[in-house]
N, C-alpha and C positions, 0 to 999 in steps of 0.2 A: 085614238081617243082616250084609251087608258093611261095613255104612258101622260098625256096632257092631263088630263083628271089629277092622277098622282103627284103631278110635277105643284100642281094647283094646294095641294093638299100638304104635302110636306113645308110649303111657304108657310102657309096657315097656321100649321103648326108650331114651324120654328117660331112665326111672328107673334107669335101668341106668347111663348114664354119669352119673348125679348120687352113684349109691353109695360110699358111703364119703367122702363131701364133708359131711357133715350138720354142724350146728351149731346150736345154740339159742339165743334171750335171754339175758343174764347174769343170775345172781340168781336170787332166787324170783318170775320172774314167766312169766307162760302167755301163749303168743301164740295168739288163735284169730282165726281166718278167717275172713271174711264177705264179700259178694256186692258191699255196696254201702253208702255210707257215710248213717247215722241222716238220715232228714227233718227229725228236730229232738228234741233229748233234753230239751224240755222235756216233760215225761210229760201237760202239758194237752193239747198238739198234736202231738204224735210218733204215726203212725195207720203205719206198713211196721213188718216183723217185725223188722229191726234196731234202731229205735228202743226198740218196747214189750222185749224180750227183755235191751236194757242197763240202761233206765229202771228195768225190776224188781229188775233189783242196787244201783239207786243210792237208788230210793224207796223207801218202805212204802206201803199201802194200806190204807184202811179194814180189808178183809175179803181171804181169799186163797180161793183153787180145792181141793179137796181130790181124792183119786183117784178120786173117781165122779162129778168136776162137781157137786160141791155147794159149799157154801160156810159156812167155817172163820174163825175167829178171827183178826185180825195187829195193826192197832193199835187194832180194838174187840174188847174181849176179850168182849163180849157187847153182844145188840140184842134190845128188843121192837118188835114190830110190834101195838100195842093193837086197829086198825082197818088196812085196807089199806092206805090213804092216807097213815099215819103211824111213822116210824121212828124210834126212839131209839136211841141210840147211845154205850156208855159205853167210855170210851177208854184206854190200857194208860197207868200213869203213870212219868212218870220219864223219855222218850224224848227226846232232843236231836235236833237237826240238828246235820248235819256242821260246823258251825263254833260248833256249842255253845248255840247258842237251843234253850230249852225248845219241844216241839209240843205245842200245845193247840189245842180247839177253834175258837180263830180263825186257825187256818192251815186246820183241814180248812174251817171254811166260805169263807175267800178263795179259796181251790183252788177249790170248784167255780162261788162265784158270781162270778169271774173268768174261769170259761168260759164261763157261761151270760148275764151282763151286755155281754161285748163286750171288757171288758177285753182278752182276749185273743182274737184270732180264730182260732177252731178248727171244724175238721168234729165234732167231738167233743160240742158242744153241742145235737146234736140225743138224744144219749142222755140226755138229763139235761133235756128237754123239758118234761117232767111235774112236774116240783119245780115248788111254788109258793114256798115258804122255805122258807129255812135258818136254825138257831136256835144260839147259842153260849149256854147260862143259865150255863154256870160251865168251868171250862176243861177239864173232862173230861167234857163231856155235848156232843150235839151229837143236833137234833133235823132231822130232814125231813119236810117235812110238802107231800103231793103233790096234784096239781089233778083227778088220774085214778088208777085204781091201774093199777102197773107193774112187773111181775112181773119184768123186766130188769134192775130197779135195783140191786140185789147184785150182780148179776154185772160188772155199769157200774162198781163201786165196788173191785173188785177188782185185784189186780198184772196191770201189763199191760195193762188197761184206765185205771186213772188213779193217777198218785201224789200224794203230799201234799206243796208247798211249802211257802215259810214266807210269812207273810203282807207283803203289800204286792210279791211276784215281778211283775214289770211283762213289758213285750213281749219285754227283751233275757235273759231269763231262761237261755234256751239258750245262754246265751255261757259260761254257770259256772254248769252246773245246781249247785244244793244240796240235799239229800235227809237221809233217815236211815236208807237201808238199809246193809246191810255192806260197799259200798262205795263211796268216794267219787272226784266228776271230778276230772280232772289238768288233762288237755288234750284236744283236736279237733282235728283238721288235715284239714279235706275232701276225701275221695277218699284218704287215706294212713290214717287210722288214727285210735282212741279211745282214751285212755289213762285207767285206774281205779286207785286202790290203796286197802290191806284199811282199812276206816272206823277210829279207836281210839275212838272215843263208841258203836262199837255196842251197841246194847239187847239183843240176843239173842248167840247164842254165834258169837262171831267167825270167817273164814274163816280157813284156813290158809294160804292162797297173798296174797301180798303185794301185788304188782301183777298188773293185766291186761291186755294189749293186745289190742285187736280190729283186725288189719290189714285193708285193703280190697282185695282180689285180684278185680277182675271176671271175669276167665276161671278156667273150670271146670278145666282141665290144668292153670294155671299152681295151683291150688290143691292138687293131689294132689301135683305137685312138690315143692310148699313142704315138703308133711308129707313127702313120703319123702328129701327131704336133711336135715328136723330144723331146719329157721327156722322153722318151725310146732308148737303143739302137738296144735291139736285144730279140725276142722269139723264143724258139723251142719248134716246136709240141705242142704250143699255141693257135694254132688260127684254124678256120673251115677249109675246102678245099676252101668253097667259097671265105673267108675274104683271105685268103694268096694267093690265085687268081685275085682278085681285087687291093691287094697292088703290084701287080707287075708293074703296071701302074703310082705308083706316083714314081715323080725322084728323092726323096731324099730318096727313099727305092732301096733295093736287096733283091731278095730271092733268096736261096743259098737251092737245094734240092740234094737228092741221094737218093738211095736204103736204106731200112731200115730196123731193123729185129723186130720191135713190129709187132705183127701178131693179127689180128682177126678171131675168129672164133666162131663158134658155139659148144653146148653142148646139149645133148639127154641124158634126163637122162631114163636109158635102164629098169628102173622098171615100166616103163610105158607101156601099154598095147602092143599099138602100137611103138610104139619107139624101144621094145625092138626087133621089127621085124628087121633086117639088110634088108631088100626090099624095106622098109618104109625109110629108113635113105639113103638108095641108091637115091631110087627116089625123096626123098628132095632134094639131091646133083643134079642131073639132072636139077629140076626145076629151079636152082637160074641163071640166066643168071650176071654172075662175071665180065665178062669183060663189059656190060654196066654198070651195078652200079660202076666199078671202073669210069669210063669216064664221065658221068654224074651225079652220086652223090658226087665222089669223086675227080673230075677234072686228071684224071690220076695220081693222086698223091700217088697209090699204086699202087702191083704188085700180083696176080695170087699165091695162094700158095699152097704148095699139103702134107706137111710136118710142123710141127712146129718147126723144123731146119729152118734157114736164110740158102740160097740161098749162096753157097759158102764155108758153114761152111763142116770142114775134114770130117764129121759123116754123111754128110747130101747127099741126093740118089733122082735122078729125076724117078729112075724106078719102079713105084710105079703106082696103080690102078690111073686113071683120069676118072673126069665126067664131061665131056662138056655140055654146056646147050642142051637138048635136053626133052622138055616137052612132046611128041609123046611117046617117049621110056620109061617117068618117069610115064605117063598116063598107056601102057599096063603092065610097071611090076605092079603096083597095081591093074592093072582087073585079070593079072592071080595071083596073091596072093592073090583074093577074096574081096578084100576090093571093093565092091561095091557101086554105085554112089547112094543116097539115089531120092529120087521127085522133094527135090531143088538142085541135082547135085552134092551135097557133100557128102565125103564119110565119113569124120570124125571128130573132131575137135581136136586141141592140143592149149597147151598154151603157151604164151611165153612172159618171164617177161625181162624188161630189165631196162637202168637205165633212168633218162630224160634228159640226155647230147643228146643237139639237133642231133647233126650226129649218134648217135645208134639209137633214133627215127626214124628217117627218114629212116634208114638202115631197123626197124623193116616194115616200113609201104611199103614199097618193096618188103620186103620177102610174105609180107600178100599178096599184089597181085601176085606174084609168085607164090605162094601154091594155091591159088583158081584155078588159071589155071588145077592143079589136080587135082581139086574135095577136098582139104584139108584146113579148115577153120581153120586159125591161130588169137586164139583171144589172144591180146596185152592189157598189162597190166606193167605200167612205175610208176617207184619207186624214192624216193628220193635214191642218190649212198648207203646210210650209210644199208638201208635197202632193197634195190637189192643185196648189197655184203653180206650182214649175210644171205640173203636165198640161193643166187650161194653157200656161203663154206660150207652148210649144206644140200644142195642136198633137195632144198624145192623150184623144178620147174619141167618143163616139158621140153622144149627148152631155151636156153638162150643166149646171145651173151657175149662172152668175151673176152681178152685182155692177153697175155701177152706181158710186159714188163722186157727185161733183163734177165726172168728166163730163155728162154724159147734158150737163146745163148750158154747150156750145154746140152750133151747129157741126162745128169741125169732127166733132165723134164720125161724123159718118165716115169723112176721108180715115182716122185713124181705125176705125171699128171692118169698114165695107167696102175700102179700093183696093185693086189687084195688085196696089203699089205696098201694101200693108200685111201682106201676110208674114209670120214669126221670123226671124226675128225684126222685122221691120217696122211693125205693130201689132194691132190688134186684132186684123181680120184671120181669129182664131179658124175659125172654118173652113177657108180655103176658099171665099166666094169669091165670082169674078163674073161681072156685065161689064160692057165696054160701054153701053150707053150710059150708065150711073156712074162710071168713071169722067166720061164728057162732063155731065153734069156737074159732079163736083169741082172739076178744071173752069168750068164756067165762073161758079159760085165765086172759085180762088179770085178770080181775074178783073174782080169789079169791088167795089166798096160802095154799091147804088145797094141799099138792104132789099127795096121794092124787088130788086132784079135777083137778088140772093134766094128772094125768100120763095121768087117761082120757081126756082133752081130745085129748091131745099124739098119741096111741097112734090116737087114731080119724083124727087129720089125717096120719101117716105111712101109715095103711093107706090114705086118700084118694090120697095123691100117690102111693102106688105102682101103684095104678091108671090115673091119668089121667096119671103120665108129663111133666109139665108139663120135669122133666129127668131124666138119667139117669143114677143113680146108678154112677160106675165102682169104686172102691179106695180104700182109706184106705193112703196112704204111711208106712211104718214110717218112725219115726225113727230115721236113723243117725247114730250119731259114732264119727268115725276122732280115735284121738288119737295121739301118740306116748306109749311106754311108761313113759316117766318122770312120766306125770301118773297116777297114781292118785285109786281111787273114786271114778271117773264114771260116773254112773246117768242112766239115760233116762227122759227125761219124755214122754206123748204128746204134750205139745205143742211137743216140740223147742226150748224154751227153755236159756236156760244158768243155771238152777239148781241144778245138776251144780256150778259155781264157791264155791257156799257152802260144801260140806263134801270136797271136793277137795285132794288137797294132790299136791306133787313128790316126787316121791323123790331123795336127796342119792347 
C-alpha cells in the first residue's frame, strides 16, 4: 500500500510542475502512446498487441469480431460453409489498396499461402494448419477448402488476426506496409514512433483525424506525464490503476473505461508435488480474497472472473464451480488432505515466478500474504519480461501469473490453453494438464460448425475446468483510455484496440 501511495504521489508531483506547460502535435493529428514499438506491421507476422491493434487500422480482413465475439462481414460480404471442410467466400467489390491496386481474390489467397508456404516465416502459420487449398475461380470468390474441420478459422481470418496484402508482398514487406484500411503507413522509426495518415481510396466512410502518431514511451510515469502536459493525446491500457486514477482529476484529461476481456490469471504447473493435488489448487482459490485486491490494488478497474471467456461472449457459461474468499474452509480442506502445519505453521512451500511490471508485483506480494494465512509459504521470484516469458511457454515454474490478451475472445483457447495435445512446445497447456473427457469434448466442438452444439460442448468443458482448477481464474481488466479533451468520440472496445481512431475526430 505504501509503495502504491508513493507511486500516486510522485505523479502528483511531477504533474504539478508540468501544468500549464501542455502542448500538442500541430495539425489534425492524435499522438497516442504505446509501451513498445510493432514486432512487425506486416499483419502476416506481427503476433504483440501493438502490431495487431495498428495493423487493423491499416489492413481489412476477410471477416471482423462483432460485440458478442461472433463474426460479421468486412471484405467478404457474405460465406457459405456447404460441409465443414469448405468455405466460400464472396468478396466486397470495388476495394483498392492504398496505392490504388484493385484487391481481389488473388491477394487474399497470396496473404495466406504466403504464410502457410514458407514464403514468409511466421508463428502465425500454425493457425492456418488445416487448409488444404485455396481457390481464386474469379476475382471475387475465394474458396478454402480444409484437411480437418476447424472451427477457428473465422476467427483466424479476422482484424487483428490477419490482414490482406497485395499479391506477390515478399519478406521486406514491413518496411512499407500497403493495406486497404482507413489508414495508411508513412513511416517507422524503432523505438521512437509509427506514423499513419487518413487513406483517400478508402472503401468505407473515411476517418476524421488526418494523421496518427503512435509514440513509443516505455516507462509507465513518463506516459501519464506526457498526457497531463498535452504532447499526448490518448493511452489505452497504458498506465497503472493508480496513475489512470489520479488523472481523473486533472481537467484537461478523460478517462473513458468499460468492461474488458484481457483476463488474469494464474497457472499451477500440475507436475508438482503439491499442485498436482486438486485440494491444493481448490484451497488457493479459497484463499485469495478477489474482490479486495480488485478495489484496492486495482481501483475497481476489473471484474471477478470464473471462465477465460469475456463475460458476454455466445460460448461463455456463469454455471460453473465458484470459490469465494473463504480462508476457514481453504485451512480445513488441507488438514483433512493431511497436509499438516509444520512448528513454524507452515505446511509447505511453492514458488512463483512472475514478471517486474509493478502491478504483477504487487499482485504477487498479496497473494504471498494470502497463502500464509493457510499455512502455504509462497516464495517470489521477478524476472526481467523477456525471461519470465521463455520460462511461463516451457513450463519451467510452479505458480505463475498470466495474461491473456485477444486470444482468449475464441472458444478455441481451450484446445490451445487445456488439450493433452498442447503441452510446450506444441502450445499453451503450460501446466501439464490432461482429462481425456475434455479432450472428447473439444474433438466434438472441432467437428461440427452447428454453434448450438459447440456452445454445449464449450459450457460442459468450462464447467470441467472449474472444477479441476488446472488455472485460476482471477479478473478481466476493464479497458481504460485517458485522452486529452480535445479528441472527441472515443469509445471502448473490450478488446482495448484503437478502433476508437475510425470515427474520432479533434475539436478546433
Amino acid at each position: 500500500m505504501s509503495r502504491r501511495l508513493g507511486l500516486c504521489a510522485a505523479l502528483a508531483c511531477l504533474a504539478s510542475l508540468l501544468a500549464g506547460c501542455g502542448h500538442h502535435a500541430p495539425g489534425n493529428t492524435v499522438t497516442v502512446l504505446i509501451e513498445n514499438s510493432p514486432n512487425s506491421l506486416d499483419p502476416r507476422i506481427g503476433t504483440d498487441a501493438q502490431a495487431e491493434h495498428i495493423d487493423a487500422l491499416i489492413f481489412d480482413s476477410l471477416v471482423q469480431r462483432d460485440d458478442h465475439f461472433g463474426i460479421d462481414p468486412d471484405l467478404a460480404v457474405r460465406w457459405e460453409t456447404p460441409d465443414p471442410k469448405t468455405y466460400i467466400f464472396h468478396l466486397r467489390v470495388g476495394v483498392h489498396f492504398q496505392d490504388g491496386r484493385p484487391l481481389t481474390s488473388r491477394d487474399v489467397k497470396w496473404t495466406l499461402d504466403s504464410v502457410m508456404n514458407g514464403t514468409i516465416v511466421s508463428v502465425k502459420a500454425g493457425a492456418y494448419k488445416h487448409i488444404a487449398s485455396i481457390e481464386a475461380p474469379d476475382p471475387a470468390t475465394v474458396i478454402i477448402r480444409m484437411s480437418e474441420p476447424d472451427p477457428g478459422l473465422l476467427w483466424n481470418l479476422c482484424n487483428g488476426g490477419i490482414g490482406i496484402v497485395p499479391y506477390g508482398s515478399g519478406r521486406d514487406f514491413w518496411k512499407h506496409p500497403i493495406g486497404s484500411g482507413p489508414f495508411r503507413f508513412v513511416s517507422q522509426q524503432s523505438d521512437r514512433d509509427v506514423l499513419l495518415e487518413r487513406s483517400p481510396n478508402y472503401w468505407g466512410t473515411k476517418p476524421k483525424i488526418e494523421r496518427v502518431r503512435f509514440a513509443v514511451v516505455p516507462d509507465t510515469t513518463t506516459r501519464a506525464l506526457e498526457l497531463e502536459k498535452g504532447s499526448a493525446d490518448v493511452a489505452v491500457n497504458a498506465l497503472t490503476p493508480d496513475m489512470a486514477d489520479a488523472l481523473r482529476q486533472r481537467p484537461n484529461l478523460l478517462v473513458e473505461d468499460g468492461p474488458g476481456s484481457e483476463i488474469d490469471y494464474i497457472v499451477f504447473n500440475l507436475r508438482n508435488r503439491y499442485l498436482g493435488d486438486v485440494r491444493v489448487r481448490r484451497a488457493i482459490a479459497q484463499a485469495i480474497n478477489r474482490p479486495l485486491i480488485i478495489h484496492s490494488l486495482l481501483r475497481d478497474q476489473a471484474r471477478p472472473a470464473n471462465s477465460l471467456l469475456p463475460a458476454g461472449h455466445w460460448a461463455w457459461t456463469g454455471e460453473t464451480e465458484k470459490y469465494p474468499y473463504d480462508p476457514a474452509a481453504a485451512n480445513a480442506l488441507l488438514d483433512k488432505a493431511g497436509y499438516n502445519r509444520g512448528p513454524s505453521g507452515i505446511r509447505f512451500h511453492l514458488g512463483m515466478k512472475t514478471s517486474t511490471d509493478e502491478t504483477r508485483r504487487l499482485t504477487a506480494d498479496v497473494l504471498q500474504q494470502e497463502l500464509a494465512k493457510i499455512g502455504i509459504a509462497l516464495d517470489l521470484r521477478s524476472y526481467e519480461f523477456a525471461t519470465f516469458y521463455a520460462d511461463l511457454t516451457r513450463g519451467a515454474f510452479e505458480m505463475a501469473p498470466s495474461r491473456w490478451i485477444g486470444g482468449n475472445e475464441q472458444p478455441e483457447i481451450f484446445r490451445y490453453a487445456y488439450s493433452s495435445a498442447s503441452f510446450p512446445p506444441h502450445g499453451s497447456n503450460r501446466g501439464f494438464y490432461s482429462n481425456p473427457k475434455l479432450d472428447a469434448l473439444l474433438n466434438d466442438a472441432a467437428g461440427t460448425l452447428d454453434q448450438a452444439k459447440q456452445r454445449a460442448d464449450y459450457v460442459k468443458v468450462q464447467q470441467i475446468l472449474s472444477r479441476d482448477l488446472p488455472t485460476l481464474d482471477l479478473w478481466y481488466l476493464d479497458t481504460v483510455i485517458v485522452h486529452t479533451r480535445r479528441l472527441k468520440n472515443v469509445h471502448v472496445s473490450p478488446s482495448g484496440d484503437f478502433g476508437f481512431l475510425r470515427d474520432a475526430y479533434l475539436s478546433r
